[in-house]
N, C-alpha and C positions, 0 to 999 in steps of 0.2 A: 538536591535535584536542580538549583537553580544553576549553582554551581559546574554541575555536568551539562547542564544545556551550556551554558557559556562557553565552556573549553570545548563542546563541539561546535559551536559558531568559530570557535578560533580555529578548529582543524579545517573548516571550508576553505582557509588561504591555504591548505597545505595543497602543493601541485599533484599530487599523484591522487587526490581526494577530490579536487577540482576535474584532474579530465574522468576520473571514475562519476560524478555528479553530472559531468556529460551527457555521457552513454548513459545514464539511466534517465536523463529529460529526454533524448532523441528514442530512447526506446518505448519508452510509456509514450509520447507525443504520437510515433509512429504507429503503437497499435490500435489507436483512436483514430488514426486518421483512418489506416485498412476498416476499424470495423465500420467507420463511416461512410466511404467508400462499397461497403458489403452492404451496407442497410440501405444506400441511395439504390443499386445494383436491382438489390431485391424489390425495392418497393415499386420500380420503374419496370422489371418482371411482373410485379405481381399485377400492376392496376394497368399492363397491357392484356393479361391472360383475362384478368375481367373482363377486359372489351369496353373499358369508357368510351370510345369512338363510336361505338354503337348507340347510344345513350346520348348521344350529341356533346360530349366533353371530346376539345380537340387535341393533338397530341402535342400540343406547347403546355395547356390545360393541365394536361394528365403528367407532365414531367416536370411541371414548376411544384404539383400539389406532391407527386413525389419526393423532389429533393427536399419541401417542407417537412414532411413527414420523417425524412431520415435526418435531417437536421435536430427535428423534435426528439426524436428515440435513442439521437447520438449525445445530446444534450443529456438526456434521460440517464440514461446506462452510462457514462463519466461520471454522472454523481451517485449512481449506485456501483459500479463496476472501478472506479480509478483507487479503493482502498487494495480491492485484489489484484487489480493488473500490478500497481506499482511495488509491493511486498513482493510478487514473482518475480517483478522485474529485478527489484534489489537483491534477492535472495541469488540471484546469478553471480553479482557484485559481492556480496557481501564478504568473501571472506578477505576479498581485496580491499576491499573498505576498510575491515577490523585488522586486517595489516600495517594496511597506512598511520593509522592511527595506534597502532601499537608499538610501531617502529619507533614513531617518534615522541610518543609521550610513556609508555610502556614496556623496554624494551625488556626485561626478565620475561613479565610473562609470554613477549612474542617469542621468543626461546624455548621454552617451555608448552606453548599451544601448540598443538597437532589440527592442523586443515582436514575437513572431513574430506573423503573420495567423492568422485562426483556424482557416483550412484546415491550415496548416502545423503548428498546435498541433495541432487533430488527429487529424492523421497521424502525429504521434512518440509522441500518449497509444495510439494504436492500435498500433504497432509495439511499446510497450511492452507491453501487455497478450501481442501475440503470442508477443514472445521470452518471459516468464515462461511462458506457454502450453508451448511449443516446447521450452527449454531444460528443463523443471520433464520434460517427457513421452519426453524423448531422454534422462536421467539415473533415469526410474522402472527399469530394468532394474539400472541401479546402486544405488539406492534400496534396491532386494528382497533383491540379492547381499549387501546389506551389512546387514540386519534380524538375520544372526546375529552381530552383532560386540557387538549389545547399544547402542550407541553410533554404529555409524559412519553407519547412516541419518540420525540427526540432523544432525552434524558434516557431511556430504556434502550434505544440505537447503540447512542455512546456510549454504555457503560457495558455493554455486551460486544462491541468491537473495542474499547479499550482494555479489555481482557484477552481479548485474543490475540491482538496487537501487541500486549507485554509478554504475551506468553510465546506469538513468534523472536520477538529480541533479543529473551532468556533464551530461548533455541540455539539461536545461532553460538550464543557463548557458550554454552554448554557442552556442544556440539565438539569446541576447541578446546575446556579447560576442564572439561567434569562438571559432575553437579557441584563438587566441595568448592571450587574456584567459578564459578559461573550463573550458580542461581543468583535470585534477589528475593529480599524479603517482598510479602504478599502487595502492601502498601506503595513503594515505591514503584513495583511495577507496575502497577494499575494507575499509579500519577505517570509513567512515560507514558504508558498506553492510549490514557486520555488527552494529554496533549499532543500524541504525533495524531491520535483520530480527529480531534477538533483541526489539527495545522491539514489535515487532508484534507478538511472542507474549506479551505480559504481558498480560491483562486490563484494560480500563476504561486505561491507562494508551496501548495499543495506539493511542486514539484520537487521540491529540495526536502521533503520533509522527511522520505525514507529515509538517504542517506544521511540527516539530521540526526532522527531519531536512532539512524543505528550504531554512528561516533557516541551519541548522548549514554545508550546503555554499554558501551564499550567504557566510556569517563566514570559510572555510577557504578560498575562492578568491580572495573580495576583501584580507582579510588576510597572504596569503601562507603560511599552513599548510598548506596540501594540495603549497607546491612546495619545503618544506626536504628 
């Protein structure tokens, strides 16, 4: 495992992985800034349709406590919402990603992989977004029971998105090599899992971790790390 993180820190020099690690910070960046821009939009609709002017709040008042509010909820929704934007957004990249990285440290099995069609691509990025959707809202009742342990909402968080998180990464290889050349045993994928889900809570670092994560299980399936 350590090993496969490493050789994927060392794919980030490679150029064609570097401008693909581009486009996916300027796309994630970009749709945070739309939905915050939506939410400033809306809240500046909404608490005009109220009529604070009426009420004696004046309308510098009513647009400053706005953009607070969208500010707040944009803030909100990047740390609930930046695990699924940023898996959609890689999953656009991704097969150019696991190219990059196959060409140059891989290249039999780049030979060998079949790129899924784009319908079939996205239908697994949409299945993905559904199960975090799904899994993230069948475990909220868990989630709450567990708010007084201090701890164990968190720990219950990450180990139900580091499951799904391994199980999109398997995806994508599998997708190009079979299940025979592209699963991972249960263990190691639930260790990628949980460190690309803890690296998406760290700030500014969050950004590089898709494409991290997704060289890291392209190094763990093709080098045999994910089947010790």
């Amino acid at each position: 495992m350590i090993q496969a993180v490493a050789m994927a820190f060392q794919s980030l020099a490679d150029a064609r992985v570097q401008r693909l690690l581009v486009r996916v910070i300027l796309l994630t960046l970009l749709s945070f800034l739309i939905l915050g821009f939506s939410l400033w939009w809306a809240m500046s609709w909404g608490l005009g349709w109220i009529g604070l002017e009426e009420i004696g709040v004046s309308a510098d008042n009513a647009s400053v406590f706005g953009a607070f509010l969208a500010a707040a909820m944009t803030l909100l929704s990047t740390f609930l919402l930046f695990r699924i934007v940023a898996v959609a957004i890689t999953w656009v990249f991704a097969d150019d990603i696991i190219d990059a990285v196959e060409d140059r440290h891989y290249p039999k099995h780049a030979m060998t992989g079949k790129r899924p069609g784009l319908v079939s691509g996205t239908a697994m990025a949409l299945r993905s977004v559904a199960r975090v959707v799904g899994y993230n809202l069948l475990a909220l009742p868990v989630y709450l029971l567990l708010l007084v342990t201090g701890v164990g909402t968190a720990i219950a968080f990450l180990l139900v998105n580091a499951l799904l998180l391994g199980r999109d990464l398997e995806d994508m290889l599998v997708a190009r090599h079979g299940k025979e050349h592209g699963t991972m045993r249960k263990l190691p994928r639930l260790l990628l899992g949980l460190t690309g889900t803890v690296g998406m809570m760290v700030p500014f670092f969050n950004l590089i971790v898709p494409v991290l994560a997704t060289a890291t299980a392209v190094h763990m399936v093709h080098s045999g790390v994910s089947r010790l």
